[in-house]
C-alpha positions as a Markdown table, in Angstrom:
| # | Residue | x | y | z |
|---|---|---|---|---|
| 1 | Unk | 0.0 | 0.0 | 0.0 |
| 2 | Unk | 3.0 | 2.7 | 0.1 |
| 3 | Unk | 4.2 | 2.2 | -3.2 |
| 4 | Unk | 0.6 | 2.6 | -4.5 |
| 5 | Unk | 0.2 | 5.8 | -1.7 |
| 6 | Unk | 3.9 | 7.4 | -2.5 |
| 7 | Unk | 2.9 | 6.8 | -6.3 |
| 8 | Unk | -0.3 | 8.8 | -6.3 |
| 9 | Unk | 1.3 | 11.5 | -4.0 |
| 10 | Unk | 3.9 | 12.1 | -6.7 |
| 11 | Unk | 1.5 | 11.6 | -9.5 |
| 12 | Unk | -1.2 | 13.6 | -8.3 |
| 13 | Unk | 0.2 | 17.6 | -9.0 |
| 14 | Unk | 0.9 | 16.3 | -12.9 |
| 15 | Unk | -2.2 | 14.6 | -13.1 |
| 16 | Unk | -4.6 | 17.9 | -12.1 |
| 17 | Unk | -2.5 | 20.5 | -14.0 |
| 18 | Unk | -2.3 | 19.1 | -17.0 |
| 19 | Unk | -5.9 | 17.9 | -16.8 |
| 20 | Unk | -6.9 | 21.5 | -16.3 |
| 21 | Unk | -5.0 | 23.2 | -19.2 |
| 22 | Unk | -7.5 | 22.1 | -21.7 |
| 23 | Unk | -10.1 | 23.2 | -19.5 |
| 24 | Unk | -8.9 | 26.8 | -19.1 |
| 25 | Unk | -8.0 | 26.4 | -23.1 |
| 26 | Unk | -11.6 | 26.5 | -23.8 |
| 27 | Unk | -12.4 | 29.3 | -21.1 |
| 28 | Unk | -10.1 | 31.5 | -22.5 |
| 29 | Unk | -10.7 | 30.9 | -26.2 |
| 30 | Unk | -13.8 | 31.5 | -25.9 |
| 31 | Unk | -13.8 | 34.7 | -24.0 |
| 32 | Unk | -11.2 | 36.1 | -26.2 |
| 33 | Unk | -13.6 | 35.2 | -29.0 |
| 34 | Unk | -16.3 | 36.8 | -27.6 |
| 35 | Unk | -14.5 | 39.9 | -25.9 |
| 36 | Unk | -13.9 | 40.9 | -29.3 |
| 37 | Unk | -10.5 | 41.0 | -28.6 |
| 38 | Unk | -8.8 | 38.3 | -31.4 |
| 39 | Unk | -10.1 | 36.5 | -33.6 |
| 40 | Unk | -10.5 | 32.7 | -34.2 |
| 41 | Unk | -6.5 | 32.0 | -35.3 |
| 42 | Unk | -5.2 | 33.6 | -32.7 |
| 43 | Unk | -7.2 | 32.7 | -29.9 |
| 44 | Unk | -6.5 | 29.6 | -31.0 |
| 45 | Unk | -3.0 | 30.0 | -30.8 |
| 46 | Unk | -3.0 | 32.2 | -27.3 |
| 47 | Unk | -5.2 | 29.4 | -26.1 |
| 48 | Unk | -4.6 | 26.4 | -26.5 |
| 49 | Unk | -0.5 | 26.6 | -28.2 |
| 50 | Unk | 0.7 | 29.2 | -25.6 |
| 51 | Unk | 0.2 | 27.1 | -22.2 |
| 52 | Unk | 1.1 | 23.8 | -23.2 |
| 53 | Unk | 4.9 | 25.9 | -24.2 |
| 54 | Unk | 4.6 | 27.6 | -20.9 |
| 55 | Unk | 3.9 | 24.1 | -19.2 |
| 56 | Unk | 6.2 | 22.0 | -20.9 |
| 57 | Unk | 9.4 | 23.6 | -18.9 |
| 58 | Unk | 8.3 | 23.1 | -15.6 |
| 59 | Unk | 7.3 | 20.1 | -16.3 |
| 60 | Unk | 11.2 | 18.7 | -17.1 |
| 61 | Unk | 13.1 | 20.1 | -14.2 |
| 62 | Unk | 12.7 | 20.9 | -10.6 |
| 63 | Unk | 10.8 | 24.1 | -11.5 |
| 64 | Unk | 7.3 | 22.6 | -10.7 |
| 65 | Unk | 8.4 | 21.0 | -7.3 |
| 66 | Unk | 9.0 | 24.7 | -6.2 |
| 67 | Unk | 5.9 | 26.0 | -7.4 |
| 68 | Unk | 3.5 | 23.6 | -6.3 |
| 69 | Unk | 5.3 | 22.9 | -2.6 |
């Protein structure tokens, strides 16, 4: 039972952020959309492309430990 509770301790911070950035992709196309503010391509691109390459570095180092302790 502690390799299954040490696993989903560890696994648990990945699991709920990445989970949530297409969530909040859809929030924030859409209200960029509908704002007025940008148009289809590029809410699109400040969406859904910009997060995933603002998640992807913390992700590979020691960046994400400091964050989210």
């Amino acid at each position: 039972m502690t390799i299954l509770a040490n696993v989903s301790v560890y696994a648990f911070p990945e699991v709920v952020l990445v989970s949530s950035i297409p969530v909040f992709s859809i929030i924030v196309r859409y209200n960029l959309i509908e704002s007025g503010l940008m148009r289809k391509h590029w809410a699109n691109i400040w969406s859904v492309l910009a997060p995933w390459v603002v998640a992807i570095p913390f992700y590979t180092g020691n960046i994400l430990c400091c964050v989210v302790l």
